[in-house]
N, CA, C and O atoms as a DFTB+ gen file, in Angstrom:
624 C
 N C O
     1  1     -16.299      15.241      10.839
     2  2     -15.677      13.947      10.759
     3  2     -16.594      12.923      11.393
     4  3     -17.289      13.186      12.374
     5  1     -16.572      11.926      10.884
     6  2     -17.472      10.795      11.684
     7  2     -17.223      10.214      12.987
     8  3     -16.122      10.425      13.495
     9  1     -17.968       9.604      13.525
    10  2     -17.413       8.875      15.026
    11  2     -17.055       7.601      14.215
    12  3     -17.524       7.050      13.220
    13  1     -15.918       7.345      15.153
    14  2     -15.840       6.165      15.463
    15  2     -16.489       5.460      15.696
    16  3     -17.258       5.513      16.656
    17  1     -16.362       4.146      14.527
    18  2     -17.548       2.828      15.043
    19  2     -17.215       1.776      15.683
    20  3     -16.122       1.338      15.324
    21  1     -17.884       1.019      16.739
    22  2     -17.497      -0.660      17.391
    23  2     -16.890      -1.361      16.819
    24  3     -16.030      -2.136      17.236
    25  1     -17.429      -1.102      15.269
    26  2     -16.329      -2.024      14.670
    27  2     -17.556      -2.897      13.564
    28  3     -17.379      -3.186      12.381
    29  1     -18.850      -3.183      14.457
    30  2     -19.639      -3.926      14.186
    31  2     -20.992      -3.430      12.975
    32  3     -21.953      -4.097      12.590
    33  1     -20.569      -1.984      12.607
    34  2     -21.344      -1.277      11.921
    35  2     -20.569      -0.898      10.142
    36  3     -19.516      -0.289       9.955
    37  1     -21.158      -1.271       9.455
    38  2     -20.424      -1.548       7.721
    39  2     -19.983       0.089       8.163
    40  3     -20.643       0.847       8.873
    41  1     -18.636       0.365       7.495
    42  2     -18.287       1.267       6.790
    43  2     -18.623       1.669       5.346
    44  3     -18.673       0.845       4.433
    45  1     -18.913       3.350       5.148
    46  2     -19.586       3.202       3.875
    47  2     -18.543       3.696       2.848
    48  3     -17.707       4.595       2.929
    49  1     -18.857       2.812       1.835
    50  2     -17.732       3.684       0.906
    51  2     -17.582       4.767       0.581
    52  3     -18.584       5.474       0.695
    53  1     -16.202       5.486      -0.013
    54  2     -15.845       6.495       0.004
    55  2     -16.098       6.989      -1.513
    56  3     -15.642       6.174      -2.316
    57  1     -16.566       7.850      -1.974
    58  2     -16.677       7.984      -3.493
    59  2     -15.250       8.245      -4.282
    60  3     -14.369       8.922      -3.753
    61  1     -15.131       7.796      -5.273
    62  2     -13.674       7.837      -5.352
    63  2     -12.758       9.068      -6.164
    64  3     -13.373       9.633      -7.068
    65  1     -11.659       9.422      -5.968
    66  2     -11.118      10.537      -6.527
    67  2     -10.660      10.608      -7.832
    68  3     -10.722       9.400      -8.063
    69  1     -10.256      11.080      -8.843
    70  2     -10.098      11.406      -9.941
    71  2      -8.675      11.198      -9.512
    72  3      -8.239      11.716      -8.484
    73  1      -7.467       9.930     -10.831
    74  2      -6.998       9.914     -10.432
    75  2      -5.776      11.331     -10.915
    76  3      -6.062      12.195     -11.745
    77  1      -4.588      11.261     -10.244
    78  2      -3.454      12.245     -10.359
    79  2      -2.113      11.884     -10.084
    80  3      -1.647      11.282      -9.116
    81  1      -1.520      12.390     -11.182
    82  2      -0.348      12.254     -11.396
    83  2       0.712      12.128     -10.262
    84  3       0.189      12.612      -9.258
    85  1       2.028      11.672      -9.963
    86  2       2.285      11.449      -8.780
    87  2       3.327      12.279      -8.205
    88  3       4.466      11.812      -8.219
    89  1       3.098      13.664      -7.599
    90  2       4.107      14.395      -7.086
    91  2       5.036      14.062      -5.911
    92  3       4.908      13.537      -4.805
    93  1       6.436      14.820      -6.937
    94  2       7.229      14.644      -6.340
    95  2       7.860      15.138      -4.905
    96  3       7.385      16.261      -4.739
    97  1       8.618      14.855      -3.912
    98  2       8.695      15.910      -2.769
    99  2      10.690      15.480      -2.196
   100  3      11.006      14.412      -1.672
   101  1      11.321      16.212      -2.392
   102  2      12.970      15.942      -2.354
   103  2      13.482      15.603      -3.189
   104  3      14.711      15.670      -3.198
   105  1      12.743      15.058      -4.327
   106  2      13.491      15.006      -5.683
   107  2      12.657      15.256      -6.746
   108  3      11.459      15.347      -6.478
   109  1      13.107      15.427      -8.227
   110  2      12.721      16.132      -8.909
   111  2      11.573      14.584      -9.948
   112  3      12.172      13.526     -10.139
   113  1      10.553      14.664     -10.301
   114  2       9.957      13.618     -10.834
   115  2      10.598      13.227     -12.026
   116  3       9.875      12.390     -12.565
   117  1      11.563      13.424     -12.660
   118  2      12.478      12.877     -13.599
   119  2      14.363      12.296     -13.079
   120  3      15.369      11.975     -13.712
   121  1      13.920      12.456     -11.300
   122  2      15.220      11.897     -10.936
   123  2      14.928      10.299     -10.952
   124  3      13.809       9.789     -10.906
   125  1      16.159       9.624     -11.025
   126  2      16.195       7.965     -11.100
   127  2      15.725       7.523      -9.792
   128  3      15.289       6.374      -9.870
   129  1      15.665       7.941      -8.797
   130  2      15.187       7.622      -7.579
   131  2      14.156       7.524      -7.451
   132  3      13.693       6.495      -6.958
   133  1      13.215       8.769      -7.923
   134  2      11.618       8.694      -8.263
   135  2      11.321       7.615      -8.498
   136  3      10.764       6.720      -7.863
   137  1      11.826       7.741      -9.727
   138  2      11.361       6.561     -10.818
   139  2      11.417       5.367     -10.450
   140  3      10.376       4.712     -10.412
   141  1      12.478       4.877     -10.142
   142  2      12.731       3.767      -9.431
   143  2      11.662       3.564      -7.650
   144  3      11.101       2.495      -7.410
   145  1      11.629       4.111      -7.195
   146  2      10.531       3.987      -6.166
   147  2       9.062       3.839      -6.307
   148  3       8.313       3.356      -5.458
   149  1       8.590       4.507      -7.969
   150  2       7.915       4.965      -8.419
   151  2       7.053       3.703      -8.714
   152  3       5.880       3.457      -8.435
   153  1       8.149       2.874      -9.465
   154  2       8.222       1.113     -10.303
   155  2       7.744       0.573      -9.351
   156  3       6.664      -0.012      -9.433
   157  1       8.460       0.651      -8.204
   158  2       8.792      -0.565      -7.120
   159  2       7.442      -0.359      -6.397
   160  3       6.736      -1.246      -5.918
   161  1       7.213       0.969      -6.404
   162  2       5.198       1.055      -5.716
   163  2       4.065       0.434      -6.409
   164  3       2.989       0.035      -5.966
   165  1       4.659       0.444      -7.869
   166  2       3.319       0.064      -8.554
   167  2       3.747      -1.155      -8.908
   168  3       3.050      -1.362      -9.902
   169  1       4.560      -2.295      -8.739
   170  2       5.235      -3.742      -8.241
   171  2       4.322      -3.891      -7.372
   172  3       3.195      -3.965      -7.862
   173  1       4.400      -3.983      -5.958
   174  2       3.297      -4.160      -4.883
   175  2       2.283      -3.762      -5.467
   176  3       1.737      -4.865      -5.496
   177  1       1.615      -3.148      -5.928
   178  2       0.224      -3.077      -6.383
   179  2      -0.130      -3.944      -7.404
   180  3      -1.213      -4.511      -7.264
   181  1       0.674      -4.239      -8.630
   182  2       0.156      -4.938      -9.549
   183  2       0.659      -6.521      -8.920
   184  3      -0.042      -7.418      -9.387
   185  1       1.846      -7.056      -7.857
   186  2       1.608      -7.827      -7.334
   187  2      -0.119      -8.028      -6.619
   188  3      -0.928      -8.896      -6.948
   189  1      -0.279      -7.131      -5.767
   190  2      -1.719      -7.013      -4.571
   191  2      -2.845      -7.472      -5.931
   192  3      -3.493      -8.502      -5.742
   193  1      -2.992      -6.961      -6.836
   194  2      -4.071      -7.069      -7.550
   195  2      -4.068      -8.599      -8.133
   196  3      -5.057      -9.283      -7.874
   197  1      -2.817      -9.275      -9.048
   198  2      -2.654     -10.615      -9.426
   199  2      -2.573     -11.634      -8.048
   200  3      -2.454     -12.834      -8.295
   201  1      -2.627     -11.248      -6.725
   202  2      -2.691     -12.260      -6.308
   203  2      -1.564     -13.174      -6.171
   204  3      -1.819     -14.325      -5.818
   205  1      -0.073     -12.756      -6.449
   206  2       1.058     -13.211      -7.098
   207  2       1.754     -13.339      -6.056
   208  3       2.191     -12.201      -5.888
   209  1       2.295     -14.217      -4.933
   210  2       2.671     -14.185      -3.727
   211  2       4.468     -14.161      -4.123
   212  3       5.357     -13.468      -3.628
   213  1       4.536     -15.291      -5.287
   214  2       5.838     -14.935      -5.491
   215  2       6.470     -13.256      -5.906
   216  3       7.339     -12.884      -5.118
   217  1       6.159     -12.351      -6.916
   218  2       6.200     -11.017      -7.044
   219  2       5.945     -10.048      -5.856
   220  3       6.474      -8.938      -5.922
   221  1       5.145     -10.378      -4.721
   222  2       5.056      -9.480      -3.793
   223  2       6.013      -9.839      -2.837
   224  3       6.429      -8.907      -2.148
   225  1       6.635     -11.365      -2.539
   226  2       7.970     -11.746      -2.031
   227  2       8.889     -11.236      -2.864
   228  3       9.944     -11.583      -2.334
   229  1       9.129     -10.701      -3.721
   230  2      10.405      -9.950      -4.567
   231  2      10.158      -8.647      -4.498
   232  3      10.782      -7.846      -5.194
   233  1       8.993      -8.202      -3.447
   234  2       9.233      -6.676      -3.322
   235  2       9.353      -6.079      -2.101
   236  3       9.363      -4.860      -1.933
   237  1       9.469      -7.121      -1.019
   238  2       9.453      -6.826       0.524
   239  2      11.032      -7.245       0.504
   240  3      11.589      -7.962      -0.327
   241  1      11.744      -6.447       1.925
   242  2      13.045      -6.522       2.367
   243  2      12.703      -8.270       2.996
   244  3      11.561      -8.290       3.454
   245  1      13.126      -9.114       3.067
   246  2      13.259     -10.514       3.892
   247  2      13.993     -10.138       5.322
   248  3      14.981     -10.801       5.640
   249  1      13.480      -8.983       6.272
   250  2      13.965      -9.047       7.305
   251  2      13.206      -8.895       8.653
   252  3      11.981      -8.801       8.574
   253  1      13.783      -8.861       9.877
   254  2      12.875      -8.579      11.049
   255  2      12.435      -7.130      10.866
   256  3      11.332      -6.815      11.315
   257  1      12.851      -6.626      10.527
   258  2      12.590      -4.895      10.589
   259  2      11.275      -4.354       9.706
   260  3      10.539      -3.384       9.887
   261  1      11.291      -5.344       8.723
   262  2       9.192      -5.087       8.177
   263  2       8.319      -5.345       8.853
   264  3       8.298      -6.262       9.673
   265  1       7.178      -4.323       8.540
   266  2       6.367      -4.080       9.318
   267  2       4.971      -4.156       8.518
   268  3       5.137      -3.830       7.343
   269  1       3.732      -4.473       8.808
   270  2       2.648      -4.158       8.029
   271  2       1.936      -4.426       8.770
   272  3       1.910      -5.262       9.673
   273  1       0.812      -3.163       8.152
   274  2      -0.711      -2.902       9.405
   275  2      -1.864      -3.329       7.753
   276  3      -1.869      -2.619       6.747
   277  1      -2.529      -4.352       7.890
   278  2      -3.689      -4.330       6.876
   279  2      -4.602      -3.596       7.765
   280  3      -4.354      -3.319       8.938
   281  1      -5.898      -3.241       6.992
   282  2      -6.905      -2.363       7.724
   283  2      -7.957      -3.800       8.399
   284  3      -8.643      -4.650       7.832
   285  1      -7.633      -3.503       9.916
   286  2      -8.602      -4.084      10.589
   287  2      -7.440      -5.528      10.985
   288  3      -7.780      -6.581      11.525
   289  1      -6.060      -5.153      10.525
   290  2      -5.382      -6.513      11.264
   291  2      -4.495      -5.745      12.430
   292  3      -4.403      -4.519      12.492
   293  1      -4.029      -6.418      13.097
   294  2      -2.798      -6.170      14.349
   295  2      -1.630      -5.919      13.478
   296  3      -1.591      -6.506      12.397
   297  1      -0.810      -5.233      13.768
   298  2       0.257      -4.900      13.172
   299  2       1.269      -6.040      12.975
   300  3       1.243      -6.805      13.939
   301  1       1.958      -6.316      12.233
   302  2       2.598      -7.706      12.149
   303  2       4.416      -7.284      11.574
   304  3       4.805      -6.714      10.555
   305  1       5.008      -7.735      12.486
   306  2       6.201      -7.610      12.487
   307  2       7.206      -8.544      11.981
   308  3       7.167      -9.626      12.566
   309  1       8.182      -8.438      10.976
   310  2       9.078      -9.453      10.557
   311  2       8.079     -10.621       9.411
   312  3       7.019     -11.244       9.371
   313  1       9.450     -10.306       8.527
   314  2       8.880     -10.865       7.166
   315  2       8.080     -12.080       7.434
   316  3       6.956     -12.128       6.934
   317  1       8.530     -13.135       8.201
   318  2       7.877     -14.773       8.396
   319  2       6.306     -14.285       8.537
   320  3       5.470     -14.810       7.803
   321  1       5.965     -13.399       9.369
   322  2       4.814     -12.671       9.801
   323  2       3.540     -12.018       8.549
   324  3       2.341     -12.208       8.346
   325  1       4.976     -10.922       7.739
   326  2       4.194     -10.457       6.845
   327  2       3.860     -11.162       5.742
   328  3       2.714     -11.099       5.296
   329  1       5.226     -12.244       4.924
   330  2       4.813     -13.306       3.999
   331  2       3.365     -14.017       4.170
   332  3       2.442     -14.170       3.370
   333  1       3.510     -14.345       5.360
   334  2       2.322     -15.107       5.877
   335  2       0.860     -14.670       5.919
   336  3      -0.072     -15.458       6.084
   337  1       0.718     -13.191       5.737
   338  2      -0.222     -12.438       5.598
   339  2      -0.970     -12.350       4.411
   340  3      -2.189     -12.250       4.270
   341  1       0.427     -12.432       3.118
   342  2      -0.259     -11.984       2.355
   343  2      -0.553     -13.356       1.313
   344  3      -1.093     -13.510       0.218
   345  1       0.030     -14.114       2.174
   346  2      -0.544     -15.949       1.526
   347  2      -2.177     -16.264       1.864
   348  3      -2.868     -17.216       1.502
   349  1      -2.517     -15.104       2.689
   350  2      -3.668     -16.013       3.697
   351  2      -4.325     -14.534       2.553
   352  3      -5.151     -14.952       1.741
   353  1      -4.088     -13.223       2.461
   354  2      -5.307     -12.858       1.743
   355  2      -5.159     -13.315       0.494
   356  3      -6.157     -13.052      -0.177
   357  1      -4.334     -13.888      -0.095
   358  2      -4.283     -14.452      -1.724
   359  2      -4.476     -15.382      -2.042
   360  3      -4.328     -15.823      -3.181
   361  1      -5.089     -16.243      -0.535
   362  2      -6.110     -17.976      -0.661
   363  2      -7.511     -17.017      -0.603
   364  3      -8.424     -17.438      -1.313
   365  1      -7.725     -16.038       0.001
   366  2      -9.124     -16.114       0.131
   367  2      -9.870     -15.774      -0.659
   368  3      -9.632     -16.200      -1.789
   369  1     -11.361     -14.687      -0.463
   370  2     -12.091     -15.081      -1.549
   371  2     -12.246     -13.627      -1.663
   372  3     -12.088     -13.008      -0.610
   373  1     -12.595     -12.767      -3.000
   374  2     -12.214     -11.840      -3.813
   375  2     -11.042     -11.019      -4.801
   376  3      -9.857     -11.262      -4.573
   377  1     -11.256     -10.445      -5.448
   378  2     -10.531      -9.868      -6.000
   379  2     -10.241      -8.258      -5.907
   380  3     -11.263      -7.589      -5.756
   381  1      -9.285      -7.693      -5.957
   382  2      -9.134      -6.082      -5.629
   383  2      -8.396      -6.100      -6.963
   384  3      -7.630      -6.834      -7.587
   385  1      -9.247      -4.472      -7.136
   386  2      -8.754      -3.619      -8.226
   387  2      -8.562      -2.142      -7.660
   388  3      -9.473      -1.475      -7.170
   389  1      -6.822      -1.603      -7.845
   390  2      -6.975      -0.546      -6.999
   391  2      -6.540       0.930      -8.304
   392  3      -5.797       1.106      -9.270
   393  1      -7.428       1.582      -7.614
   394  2      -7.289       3.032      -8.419
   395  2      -6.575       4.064      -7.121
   396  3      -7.041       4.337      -6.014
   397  1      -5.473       4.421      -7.667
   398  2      -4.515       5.028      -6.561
   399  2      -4.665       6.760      -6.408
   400  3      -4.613       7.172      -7.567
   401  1      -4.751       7.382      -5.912
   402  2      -5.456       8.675      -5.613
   403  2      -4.417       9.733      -5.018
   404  3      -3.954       9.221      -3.999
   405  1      -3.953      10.781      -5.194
   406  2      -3.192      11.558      -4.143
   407  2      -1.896      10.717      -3.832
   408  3      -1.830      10.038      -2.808
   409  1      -1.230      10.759      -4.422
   410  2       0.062       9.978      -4.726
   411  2       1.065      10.704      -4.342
   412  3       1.473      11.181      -5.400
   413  1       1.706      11.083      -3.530
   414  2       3.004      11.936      -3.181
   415  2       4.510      10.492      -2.869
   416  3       4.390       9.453      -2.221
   417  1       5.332      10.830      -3.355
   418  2       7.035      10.311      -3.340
   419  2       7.463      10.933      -2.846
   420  3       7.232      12.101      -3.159
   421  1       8.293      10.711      -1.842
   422  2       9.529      11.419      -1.039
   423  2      10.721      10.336      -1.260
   424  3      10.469       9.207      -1.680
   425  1      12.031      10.763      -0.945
   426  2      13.145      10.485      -1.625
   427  2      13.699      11.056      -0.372
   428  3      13.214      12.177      -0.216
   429  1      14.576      10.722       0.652
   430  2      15.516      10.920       1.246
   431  2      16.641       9.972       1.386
   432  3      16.392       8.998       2.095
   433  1      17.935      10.044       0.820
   434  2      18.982       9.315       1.160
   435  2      18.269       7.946       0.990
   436  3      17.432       7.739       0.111
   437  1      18.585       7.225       1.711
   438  2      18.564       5.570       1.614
   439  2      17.069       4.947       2.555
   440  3      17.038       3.877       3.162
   441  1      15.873       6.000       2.447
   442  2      14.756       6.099       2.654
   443  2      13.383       6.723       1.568
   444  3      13.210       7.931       1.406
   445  1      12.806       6.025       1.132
   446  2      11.567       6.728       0.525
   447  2      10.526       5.860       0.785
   448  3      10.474       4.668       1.087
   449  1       9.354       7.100       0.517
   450  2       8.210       6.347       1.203
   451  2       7.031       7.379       0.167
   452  3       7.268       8.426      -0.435
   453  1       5.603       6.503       0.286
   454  2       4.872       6.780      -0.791
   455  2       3.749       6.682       0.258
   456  3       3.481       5.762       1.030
   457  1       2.925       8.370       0.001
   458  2       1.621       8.256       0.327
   459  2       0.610       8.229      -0.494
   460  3       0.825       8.658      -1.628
   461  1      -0.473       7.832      -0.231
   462  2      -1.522       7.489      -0.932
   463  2      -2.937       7.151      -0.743
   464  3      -3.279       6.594       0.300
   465  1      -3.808       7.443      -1.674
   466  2      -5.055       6.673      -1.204
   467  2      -5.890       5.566      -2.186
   468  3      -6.592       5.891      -3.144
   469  1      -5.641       4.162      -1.708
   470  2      -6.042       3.377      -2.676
   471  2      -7.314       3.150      -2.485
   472  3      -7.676       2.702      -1.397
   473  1      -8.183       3.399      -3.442
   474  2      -9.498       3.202      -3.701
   475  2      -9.461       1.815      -4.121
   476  3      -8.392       1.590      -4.688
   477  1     -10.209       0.807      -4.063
   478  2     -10.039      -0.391      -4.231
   479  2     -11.589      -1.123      -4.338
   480  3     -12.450      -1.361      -3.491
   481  1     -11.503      -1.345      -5.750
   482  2     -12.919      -2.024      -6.131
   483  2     -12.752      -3.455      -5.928
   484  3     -11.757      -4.174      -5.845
   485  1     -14.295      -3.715      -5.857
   486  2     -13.867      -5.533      -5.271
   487  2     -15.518      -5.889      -5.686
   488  3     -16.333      -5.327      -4.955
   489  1     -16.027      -6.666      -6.663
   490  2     -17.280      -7.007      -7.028
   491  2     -18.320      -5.847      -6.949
   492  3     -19.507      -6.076      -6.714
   493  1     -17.828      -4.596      -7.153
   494  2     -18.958      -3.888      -7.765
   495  2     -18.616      -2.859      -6.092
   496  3     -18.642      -1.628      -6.085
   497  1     -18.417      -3.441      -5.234
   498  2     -17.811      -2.526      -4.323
   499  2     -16.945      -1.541      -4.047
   500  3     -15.866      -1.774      -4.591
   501  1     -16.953      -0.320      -3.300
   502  2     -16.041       0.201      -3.564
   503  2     -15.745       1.194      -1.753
   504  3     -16.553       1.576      -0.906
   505  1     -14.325       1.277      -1.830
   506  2     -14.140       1.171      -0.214
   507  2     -12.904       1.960      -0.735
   508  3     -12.454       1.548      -1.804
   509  1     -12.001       3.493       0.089
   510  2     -10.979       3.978      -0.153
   511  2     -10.248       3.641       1.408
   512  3     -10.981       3.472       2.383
   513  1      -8.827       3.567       1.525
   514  2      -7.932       3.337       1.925
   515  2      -6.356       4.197       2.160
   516  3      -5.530       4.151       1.248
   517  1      -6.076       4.904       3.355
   518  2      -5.173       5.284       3.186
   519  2      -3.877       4.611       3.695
   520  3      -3.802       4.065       4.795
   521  1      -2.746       4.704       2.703
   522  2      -2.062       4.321       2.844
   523  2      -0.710       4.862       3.252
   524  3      -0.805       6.004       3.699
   525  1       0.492       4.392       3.231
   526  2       2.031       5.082       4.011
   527  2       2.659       3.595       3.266
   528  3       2.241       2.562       3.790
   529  1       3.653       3.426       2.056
   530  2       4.596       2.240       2.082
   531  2       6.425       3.235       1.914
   532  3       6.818       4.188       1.241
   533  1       7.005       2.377       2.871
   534  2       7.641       3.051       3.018
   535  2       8.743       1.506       2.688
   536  3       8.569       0.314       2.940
   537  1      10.320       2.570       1.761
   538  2      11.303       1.856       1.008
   539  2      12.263       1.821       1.567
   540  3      12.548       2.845       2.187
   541  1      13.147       0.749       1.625
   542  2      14.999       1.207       1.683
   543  2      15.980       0.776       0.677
   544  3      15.886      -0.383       0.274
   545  1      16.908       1.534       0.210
   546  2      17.559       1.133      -0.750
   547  2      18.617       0.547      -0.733
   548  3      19.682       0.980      -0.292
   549  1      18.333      -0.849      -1.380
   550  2      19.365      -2.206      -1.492
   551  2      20.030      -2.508      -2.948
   552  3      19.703      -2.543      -4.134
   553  1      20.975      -2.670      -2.257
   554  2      21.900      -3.458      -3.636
   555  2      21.390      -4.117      -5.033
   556  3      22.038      -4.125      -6.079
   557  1      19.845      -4.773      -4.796
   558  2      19.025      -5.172      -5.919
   559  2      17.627      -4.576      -5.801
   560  3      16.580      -5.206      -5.948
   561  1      17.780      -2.898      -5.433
   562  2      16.978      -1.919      -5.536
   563  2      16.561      -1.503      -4.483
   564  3      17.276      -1.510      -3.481
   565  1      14.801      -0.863      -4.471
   566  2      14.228      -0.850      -3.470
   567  2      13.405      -1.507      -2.995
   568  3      12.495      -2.098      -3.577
   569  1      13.641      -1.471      -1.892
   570  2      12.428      -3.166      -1.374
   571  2      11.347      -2.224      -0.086
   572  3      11.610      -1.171       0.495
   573  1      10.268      -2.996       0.004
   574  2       9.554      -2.417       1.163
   575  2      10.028      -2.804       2.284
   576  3      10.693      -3.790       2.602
   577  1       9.589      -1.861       2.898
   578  2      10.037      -2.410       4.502
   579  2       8.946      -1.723       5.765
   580  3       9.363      -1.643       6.921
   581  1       7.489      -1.238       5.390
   582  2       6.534      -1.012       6.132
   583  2       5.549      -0.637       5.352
   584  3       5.766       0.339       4.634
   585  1       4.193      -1.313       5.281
   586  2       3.319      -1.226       4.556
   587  2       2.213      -0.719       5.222
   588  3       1.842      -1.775       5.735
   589  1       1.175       0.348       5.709
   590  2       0.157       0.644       6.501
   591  2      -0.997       1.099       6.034
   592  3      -0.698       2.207       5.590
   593  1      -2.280       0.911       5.834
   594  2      -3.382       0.815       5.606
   595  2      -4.460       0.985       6.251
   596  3      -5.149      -0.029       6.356
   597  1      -4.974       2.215       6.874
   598  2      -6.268       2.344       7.096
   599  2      -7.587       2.665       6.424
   600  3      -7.518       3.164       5.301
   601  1      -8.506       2.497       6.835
   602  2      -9.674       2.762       6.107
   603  2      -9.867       4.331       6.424
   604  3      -9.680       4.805       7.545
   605  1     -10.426       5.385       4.832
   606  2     -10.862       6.170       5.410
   607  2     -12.417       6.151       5.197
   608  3     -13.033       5.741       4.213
   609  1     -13.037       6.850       6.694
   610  2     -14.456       6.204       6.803
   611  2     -15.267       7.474       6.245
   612  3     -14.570       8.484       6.148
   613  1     -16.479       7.597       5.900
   614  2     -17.334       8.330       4.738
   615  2     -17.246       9.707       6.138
   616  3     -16.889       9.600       7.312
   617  1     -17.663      10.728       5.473
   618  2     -17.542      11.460       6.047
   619  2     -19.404      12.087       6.488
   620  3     -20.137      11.966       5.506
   621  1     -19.929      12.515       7.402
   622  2     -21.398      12.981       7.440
   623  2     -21.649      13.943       6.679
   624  3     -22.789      14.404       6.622
């Protein structure tokens, strides 16, 4: 495994995985729950990629209880916090295209959560990312309610 860097040294990209289908874990990949969690994951993503602040506000819970870690930010608590996050990366400058890798769904009761690893191209660049978004289920579906993102760093 690599050391840990200062911070001040490029991370190198990760070569990226072939992608795969998205297994299921507590429910069966043709239950409505899947599916529906399934939608609502790749919502935040095809929001993240358009840049679409309104669509990624129609996929977060609007409460104190969200949470989101971008890679390389402080953890940021409560929607005012996280809205605000993702206004400031959707002024700035690039574009992400993500190819999603190792995809597992879990389904418990009035909790699901999706692991993953988003590989994410950006001008010819390419950098993988692991992720944890985790759901709760509301009256007008499932909404996020913790989004976490680290980098994974190249290996020696």
């Amino acid at each position: 495994m690599a050391e840990p860097t200062s911070g001040d040294e490029p991370i190198e990209p990760v070569e990226p995985l072939e992608p795969l289908e998205p297994t299921a874990a507590g429910v069966g990949e043709s239950d409505p729950d899947f599916l529906a969690v399934q939608a609502a994951n790749q919502a935040f993503y095809d929001a993240h990629e358009r840049r679409d602040f309104e669509a990624m506000d129609a996929i977060w819970e609007h409460s104190d209880r969200v949470i989101c870690v971008h890679p390389g930010w402080p953890i940021l608590r409560g929607w005012s916090a996280v809205g605000m996050s993702w206004r400031q990366i959707f002024s700035g400058a690039g574009r992400n295209q993500f190819l999603l890798t190792n995809v597992s769904i879990s389904v418990d009761g009035e909790l699901a959560w999706v692991t993953l690893e988003e590989n994410l191209v950006d001008t010819g660049n390419m950098s993988a990312v692991a992720a944890t978004n985790i759901y709760t289920r509301t009256p007008d579906g499932w909404r996020l309610i913790n989004h976490h993102a680290s980098p994974i760093l190249a290996t020696a």
